[in-house]
C-alpha positions as CSV (number, residue, x, y, z in Angstrom):
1,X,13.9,-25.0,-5.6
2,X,13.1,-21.6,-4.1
3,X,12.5,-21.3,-0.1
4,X,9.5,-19.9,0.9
5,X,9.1,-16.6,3.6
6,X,6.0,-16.9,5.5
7,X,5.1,-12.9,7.2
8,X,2.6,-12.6,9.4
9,X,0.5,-10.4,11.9
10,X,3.5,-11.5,14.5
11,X,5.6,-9.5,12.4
12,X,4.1,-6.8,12.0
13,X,6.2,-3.5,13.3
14,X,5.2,-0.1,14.3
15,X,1.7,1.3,13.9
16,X,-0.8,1.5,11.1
17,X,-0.3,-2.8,10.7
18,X,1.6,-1.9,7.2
19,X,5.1,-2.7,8.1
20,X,6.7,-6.3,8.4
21,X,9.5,-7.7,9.3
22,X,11.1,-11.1,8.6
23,X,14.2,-11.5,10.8
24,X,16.6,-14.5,9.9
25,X,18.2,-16.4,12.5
26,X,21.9,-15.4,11.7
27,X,23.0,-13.1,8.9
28,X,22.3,-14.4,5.3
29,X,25.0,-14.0,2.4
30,X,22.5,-13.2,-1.3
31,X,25.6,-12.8,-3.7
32,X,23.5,-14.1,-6.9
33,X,19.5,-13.7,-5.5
34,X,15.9,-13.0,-6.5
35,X,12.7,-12.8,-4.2
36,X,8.7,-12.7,-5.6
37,X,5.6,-12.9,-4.0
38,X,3.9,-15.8,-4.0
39,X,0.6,-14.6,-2.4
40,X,-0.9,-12.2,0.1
41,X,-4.1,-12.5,2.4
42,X,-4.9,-8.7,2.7
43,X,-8.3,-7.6,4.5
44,X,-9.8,-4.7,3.0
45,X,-9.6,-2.4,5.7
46,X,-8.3,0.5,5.4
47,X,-10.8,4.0,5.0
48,X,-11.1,6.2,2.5
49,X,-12.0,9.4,3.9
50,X,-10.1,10.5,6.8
51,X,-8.7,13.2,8.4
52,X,-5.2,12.1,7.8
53,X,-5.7,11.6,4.4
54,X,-7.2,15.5,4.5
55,X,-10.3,14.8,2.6
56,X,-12.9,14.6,5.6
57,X,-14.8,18.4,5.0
58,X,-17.4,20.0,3.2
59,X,-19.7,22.9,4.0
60,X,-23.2,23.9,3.1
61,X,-24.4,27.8,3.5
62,X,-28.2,28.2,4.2
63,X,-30.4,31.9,5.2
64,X,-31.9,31.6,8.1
65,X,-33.9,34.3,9.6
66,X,-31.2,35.9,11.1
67,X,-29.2,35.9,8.1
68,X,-26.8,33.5,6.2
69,X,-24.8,30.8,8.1
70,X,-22.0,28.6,7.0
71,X,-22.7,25.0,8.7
72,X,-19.5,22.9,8.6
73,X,-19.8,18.7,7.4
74,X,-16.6,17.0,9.1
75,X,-17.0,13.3,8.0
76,X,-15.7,10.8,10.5
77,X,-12.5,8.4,9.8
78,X,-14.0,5.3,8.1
79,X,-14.9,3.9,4.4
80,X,-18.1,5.7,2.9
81,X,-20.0,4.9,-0.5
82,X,-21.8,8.0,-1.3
83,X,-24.6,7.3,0.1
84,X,-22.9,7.2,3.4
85,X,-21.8,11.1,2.7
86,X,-25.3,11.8,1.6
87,X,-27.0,10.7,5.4
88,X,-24.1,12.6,7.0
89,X,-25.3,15.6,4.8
90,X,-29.0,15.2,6.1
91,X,-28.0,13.9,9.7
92,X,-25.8,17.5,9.9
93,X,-28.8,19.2,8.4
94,X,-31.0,17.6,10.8
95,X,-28.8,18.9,13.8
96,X,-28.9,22.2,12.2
97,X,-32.7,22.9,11.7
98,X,-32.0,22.9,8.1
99,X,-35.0,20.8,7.1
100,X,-38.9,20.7,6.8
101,X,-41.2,18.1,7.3
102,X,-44.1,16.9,5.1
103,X,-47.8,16.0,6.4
104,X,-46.5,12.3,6.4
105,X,-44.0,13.2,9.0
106,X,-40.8,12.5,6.6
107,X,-38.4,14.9,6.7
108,X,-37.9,16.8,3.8
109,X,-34.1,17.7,2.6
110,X,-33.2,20.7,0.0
111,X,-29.9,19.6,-0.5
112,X,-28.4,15.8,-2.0
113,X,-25.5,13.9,-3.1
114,X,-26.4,11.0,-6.1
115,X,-24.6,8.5,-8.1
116,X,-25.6,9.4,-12.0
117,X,-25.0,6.0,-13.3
118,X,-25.8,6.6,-17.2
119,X,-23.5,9.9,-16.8
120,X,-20.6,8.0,-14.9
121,X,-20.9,11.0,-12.5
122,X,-21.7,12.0,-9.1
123,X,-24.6,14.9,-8.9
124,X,-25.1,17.4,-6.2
125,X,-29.0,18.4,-6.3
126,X,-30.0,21.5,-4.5
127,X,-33.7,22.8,-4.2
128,X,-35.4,25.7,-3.3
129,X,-36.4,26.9,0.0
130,X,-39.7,28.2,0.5
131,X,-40.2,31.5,1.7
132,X,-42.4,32.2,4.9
133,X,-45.8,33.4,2.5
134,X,-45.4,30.5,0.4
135,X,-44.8,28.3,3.1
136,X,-47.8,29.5,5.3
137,X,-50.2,29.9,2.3
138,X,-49.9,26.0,1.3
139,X,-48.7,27.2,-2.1
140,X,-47.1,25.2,-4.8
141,X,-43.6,24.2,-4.3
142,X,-40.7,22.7,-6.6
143,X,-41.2,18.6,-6.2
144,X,-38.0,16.9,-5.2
145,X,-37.6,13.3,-5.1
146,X,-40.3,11.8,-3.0
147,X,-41.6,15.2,-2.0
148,X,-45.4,16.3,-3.0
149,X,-45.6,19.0,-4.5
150,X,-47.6,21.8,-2.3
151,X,-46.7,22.5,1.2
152,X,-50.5,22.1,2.8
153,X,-49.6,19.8,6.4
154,X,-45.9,20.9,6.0
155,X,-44.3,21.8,9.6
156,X,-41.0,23.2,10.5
157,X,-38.8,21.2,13.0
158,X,-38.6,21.7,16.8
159,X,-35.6,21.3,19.1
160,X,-35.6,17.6,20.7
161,X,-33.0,17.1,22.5
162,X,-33.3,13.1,22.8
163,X,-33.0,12.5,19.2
164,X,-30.3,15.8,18.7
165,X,-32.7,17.7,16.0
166,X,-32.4,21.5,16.3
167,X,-35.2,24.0,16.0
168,X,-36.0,25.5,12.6
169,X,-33.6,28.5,11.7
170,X,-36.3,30.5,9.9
171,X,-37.2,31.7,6.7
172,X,-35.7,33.7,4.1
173,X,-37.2,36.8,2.4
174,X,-36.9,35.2,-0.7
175,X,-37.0,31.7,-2.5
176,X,-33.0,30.3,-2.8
177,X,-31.0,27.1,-2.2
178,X,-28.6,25.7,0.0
179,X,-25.0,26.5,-1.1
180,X,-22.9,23.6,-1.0
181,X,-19.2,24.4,-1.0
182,X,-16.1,21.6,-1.8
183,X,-12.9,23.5,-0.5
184,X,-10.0,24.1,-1.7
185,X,-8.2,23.7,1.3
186,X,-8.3,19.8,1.8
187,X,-8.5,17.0,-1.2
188,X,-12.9,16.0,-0.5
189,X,-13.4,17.4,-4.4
190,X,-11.1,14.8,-5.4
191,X,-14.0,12.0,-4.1
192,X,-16.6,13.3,-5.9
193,X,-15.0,14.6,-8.5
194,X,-15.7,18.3,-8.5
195,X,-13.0,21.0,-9.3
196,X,-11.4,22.8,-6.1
197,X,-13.4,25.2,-5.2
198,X,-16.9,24.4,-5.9
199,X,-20.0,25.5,-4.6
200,X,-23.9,25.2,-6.1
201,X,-24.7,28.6,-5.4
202,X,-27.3,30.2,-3.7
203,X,-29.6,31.3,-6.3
204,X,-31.4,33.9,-4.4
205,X,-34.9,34.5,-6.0
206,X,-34.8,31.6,-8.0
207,X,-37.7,28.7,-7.4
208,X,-35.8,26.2,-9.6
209,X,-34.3,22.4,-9.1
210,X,-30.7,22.6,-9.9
211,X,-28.4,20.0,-10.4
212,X,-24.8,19.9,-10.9
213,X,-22.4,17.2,-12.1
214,X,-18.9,15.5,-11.5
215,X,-16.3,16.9,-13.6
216,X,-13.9,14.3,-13.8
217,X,-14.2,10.8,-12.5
218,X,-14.7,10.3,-9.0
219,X,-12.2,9.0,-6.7
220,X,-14.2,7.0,-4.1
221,X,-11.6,5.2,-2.9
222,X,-8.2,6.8,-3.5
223,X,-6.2,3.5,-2.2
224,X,-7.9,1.1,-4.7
225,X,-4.6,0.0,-5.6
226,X,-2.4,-1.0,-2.9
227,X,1.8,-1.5,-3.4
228,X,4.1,-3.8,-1.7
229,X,7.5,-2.2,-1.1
230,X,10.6,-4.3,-0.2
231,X,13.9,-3.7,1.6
232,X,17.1,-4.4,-0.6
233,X,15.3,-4.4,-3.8
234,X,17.0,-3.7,-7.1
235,X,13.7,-3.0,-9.3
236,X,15.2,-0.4,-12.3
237,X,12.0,-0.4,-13.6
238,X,9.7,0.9,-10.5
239,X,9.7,4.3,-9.1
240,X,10.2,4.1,-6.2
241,X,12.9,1.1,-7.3
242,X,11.3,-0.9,-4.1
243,X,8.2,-1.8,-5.2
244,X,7.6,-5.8,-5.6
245,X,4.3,-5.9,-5.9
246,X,0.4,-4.9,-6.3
247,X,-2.5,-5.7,-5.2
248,X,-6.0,-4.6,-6.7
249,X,-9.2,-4.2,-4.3
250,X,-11.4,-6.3,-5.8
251,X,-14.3,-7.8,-2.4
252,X,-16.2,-5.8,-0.1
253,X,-14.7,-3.8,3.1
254,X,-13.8,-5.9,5.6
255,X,-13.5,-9.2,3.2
256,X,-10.6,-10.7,2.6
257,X,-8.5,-10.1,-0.5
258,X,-6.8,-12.9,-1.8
259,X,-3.9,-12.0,-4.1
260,X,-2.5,-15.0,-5.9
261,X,-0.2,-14.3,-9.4
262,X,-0.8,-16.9,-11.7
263,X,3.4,-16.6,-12.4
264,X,6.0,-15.8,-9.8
265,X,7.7,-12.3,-11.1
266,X,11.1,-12.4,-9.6
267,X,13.1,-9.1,-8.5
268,X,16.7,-8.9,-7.6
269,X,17.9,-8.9,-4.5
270,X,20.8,-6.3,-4.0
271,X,23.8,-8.4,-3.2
272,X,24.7,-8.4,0.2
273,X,24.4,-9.8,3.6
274,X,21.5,-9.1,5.6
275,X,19.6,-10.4,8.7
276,X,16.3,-9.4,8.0
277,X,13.8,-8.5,5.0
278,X,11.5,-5.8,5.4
279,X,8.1,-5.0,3.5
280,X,5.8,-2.7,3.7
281,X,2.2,-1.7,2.2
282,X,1.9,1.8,0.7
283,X,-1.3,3.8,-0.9
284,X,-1.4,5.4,-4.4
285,X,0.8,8.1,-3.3
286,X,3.8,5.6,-1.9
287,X,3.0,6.7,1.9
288,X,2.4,4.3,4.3
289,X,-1.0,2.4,4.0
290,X,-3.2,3.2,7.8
291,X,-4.8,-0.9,7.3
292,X,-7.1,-1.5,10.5
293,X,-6.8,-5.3,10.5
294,X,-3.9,-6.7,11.6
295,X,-4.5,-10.4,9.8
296,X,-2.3,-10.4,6.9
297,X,0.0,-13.0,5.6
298,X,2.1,-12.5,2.7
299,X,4.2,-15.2,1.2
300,X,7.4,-15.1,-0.4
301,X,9.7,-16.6,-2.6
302,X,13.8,-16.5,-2.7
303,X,15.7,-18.4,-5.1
304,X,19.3,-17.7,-6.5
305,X,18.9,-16.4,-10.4
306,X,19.9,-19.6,-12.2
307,X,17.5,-21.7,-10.4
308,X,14.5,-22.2,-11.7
């Protein structure tokens, strides 16, 4: 009958709570053995955008009245839907003076992040900016979504410093829209799925709604699958040869995922002596998973090969 490993947060080694280690008492002889996983209690809680994982920057470009300025979006560590990336885009705009405000008081963005279900894409809308005449005149402007359509009772934004808004930067000569630009330089494209690279443009003299789409499919989360690697592991089919295990995301951040095989699949243990077992949880690109919560348990199996 096999024997069963129980690990634990108590054995959890190092930082990032990924590593695990199950020390035996005295030094175990496995001439002729083979471990599996029997289950594992993971919390989802590790974040998707991050500044380790170098995928926490974006940048908009706007004209102001004294010219055009490059505004820099750095996203905090944590796990965002894109909605989340869309009220850090207006929150940053908001800080900027890169906003207006309609007669009832709602502030009024040019610049969006959506999800395009029927597309399976993520869209990046950009509107125009009035210019000064249009703006002062009450003229006709482009609607945007939940806009009217004229700008009679519009206002520009003053500088609060209680609720961190910033004073209105100031009109351009002519009509254009914000430029939102992915870099190349760090891996954000890869979460919404735009090519390296890509900005919206900023359509100077245009008064025209423009919206641009995902090229390939996003990567929201970039660790939705989740290995389990294992010390003196003989797996010729894996690459890297250590991996045991894996687990699938499938419950809400911060829930609990419960990982339970519906058959044991048993790998070889390299024959040796050893007095302790190591595991450890790695992302989609075998590096070390950063998880935040440290209550894990993952059970084990160990039986020799010709029990069964």
């Amino acid at each position: 009958m096999p024997s069963t490993i129980v690990l634990n947060s108590s054995n959890i080694v190092g930082t990032g709570n990924n590593t695990f280690e199950y020390k035996f008492p005295s030094s175990v002889s496995f001439p002729n053995h083979e471990i599996a996983v029997e289950s594992i209690n993971l919390p989802y809680s590790w974040r998707n955008i991050s500044a380790s994982l170098g995928n926490n920057v974006f940048s908009y470009q706007w004209y102001g009245s004294s010219g055009l300025v490059t505004y820099t979006v750095l996203i905090p560590d944590g796990l965002y839907e894109l909605k989340h990336v869309n009220a850090l885009l207006q929150n940053e705009m908001i800080k900027n003076g890169t906003y207006l405000i309609n007669s009832s008081g709602k502030y009024i963005y040019y610049a969006e992040f959506m999800v395009n279900p029927q597309s399976y894409t993520f869209d990046i809308n950009v509107f125009p900016i009035p210019t000064a005449a249009q703006f002062n005149s009450g003229g006709a402007a482009q609607p945007t979504v939940g806009n009217t359509t004229e700008f009679n009772g519009y206002s520009v934004p003053v500088a609060n410093t209680k609720s961190g808004t910033a004073v209105w930067v100031g009109f351009h000569s002519a009509n254009f829209t914000p430029n939102i630009q992915i870099s190349s330089t760090n891996t954000f494209y890869k979460i919404i799925g735009f090519a390296a690279g890509f900005e919206t443009g900023l359509n100077v003299g245009t008064n025209i709604n423009r919206t641009s789409s995902s090229t390939s499919a996003p990567i929201i989360q970039p660790n939705a699958n989740v290995y389990l690697s294992m010390s003196n592991i003989d797996n010729q089919y894996a690459n890297p040869s250590s991996i045991i295990h894996s687990v699938v995301v499938n419950t809400g951040f911060g829930e609990v995922i419960l990982d339970r095989p519906n058959e044991a699949y048993f790998n070889s243990l390299i024959n040796g002596s050893y007095n302790q077992l190591r595991c450890q949880f790695l992302g989609s690109d075998f590096s070390a998973l950063n998880i935040l919560d440290p209550d894990i348990v993952i059970v084990l199996l160990i039986r020799e090969k010709n029990e069964k």
